[in-house]
C-alpha positions in Angstrom: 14.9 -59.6 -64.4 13.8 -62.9 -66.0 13.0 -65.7 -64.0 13.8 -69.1 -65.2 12.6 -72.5 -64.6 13.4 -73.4 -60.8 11.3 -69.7 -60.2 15.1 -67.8 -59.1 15.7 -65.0 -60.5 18.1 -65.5 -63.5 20.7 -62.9 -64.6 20.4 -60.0 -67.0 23.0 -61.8 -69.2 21.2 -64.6 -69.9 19.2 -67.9 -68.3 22.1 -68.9 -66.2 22.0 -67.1 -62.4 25.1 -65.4 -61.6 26.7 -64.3 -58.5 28.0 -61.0 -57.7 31.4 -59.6 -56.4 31.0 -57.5 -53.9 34.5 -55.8 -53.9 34.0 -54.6 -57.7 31.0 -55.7 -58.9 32.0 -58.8 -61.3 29.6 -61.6 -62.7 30.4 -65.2 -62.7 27.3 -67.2 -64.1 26.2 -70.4 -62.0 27.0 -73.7 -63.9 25.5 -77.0 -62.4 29.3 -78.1 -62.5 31.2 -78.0 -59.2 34.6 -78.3 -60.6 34.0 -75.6 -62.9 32.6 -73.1 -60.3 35.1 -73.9 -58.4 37.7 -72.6 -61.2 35.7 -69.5 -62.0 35.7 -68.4 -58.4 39.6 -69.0 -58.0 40.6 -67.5 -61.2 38.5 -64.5 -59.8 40.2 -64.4 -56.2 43.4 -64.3 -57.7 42.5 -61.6 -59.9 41.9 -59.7 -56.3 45.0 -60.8 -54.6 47.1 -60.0 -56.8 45.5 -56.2 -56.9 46.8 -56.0 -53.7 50.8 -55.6 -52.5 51.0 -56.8 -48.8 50.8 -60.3 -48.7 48.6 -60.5 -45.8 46.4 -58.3 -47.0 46.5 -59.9 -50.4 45.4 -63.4 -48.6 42.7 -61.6 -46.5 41.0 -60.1 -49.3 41.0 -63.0 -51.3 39.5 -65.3 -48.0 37.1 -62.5 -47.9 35.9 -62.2 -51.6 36.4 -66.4 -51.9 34.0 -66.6 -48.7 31.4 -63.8 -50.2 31.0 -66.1 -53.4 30.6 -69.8 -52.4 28.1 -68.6 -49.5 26.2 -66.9 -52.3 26.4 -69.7 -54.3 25.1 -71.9 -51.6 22.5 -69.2 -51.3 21.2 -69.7 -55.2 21.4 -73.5 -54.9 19.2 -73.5 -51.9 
């Protein structure tokens, strides 16, 4: 994996690190734009709630996944 200029690993798909969904294993690259990680988290979460039929389940996983990413992005950032 290459390693790019702050010495953190960067993602196989290119120079930008990425985090990881650990429910199914999805990409979203880290941009050094709040507002647009912001989006690209959300739009993934929903993709998970809707997935799932029981609305308290459906909020759940999404406050799961949601929770998963920004901690890893806090992670990378650090």
């Amino acid at each position: 994996m290459p390693i790019n200029a702050t010495g953190k690993k960067a993602s196989v798909h290119g120079k930008l690190p990425a985090i990881k969904c650990a429910s199914c294993g999805a990409e979203i690259m880290l941009v050094p734009n709040l507002k647009a990680m912001s989006k690209a988290i959300e739009a993934h979460v929903e993709k998970h709630r809707l997935k799932v039929k029981d609305p308290m389940e459906a909020e759940a996983e999404a406050e799961s996944i949601r929770d998963s990413l920004i901690t890893q992005v806090f992670d990378k950032a650090s």
